[in-house]
C-alpha positions, 0 to 999 in steps of 0.5 A, a space after each residue: 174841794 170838800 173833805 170827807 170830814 166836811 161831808 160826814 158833817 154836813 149828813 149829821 146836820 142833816 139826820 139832826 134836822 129830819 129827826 127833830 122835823 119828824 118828831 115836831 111832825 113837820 112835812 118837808 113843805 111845811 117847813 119849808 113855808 114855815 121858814 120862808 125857803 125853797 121847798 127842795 132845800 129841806 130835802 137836800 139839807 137832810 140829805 147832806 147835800 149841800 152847805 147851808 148858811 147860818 141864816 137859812 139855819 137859824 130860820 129853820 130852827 125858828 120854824 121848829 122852834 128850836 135852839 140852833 145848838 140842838 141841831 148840832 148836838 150828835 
């Protein structure tokens, strides 16, 4: 079962990762080509939707060319 907790931290991820791909001026798809990952993933990402793996992450922070830390700085 995940905890509130989980899930309050899977949306902060989230918010991170759409304002960083917005400031970069990345589409949802862009990204996701970008990083080589199912298009809806981004979305659901963002949304806090789901629980990604430290791979997938680290291919999105390559796209964006940022350091993995930054998506956890809220």
């Amino acid at each position: 079962m995940v905890e509130n907790e989980d899930i309050q931290v899977l949306k902060k991820v989230g918010e991170k990762l759409k304002q960083i791909r917005i400031e970069k001026g990345f589409s949802q798809e862009t990204l996701s080509y970008d990083a080589n990952i199912p298009k809806n993933q981004v979305g659901r990402i963002e949304r806090g939707e789901i629980s990604t793996t430290i791979t997938t992450l680290h291919k999105i922070c390559k796209a964006l060319n940022i350091p993995i830390r930054e998506l956890f700085d809220f």
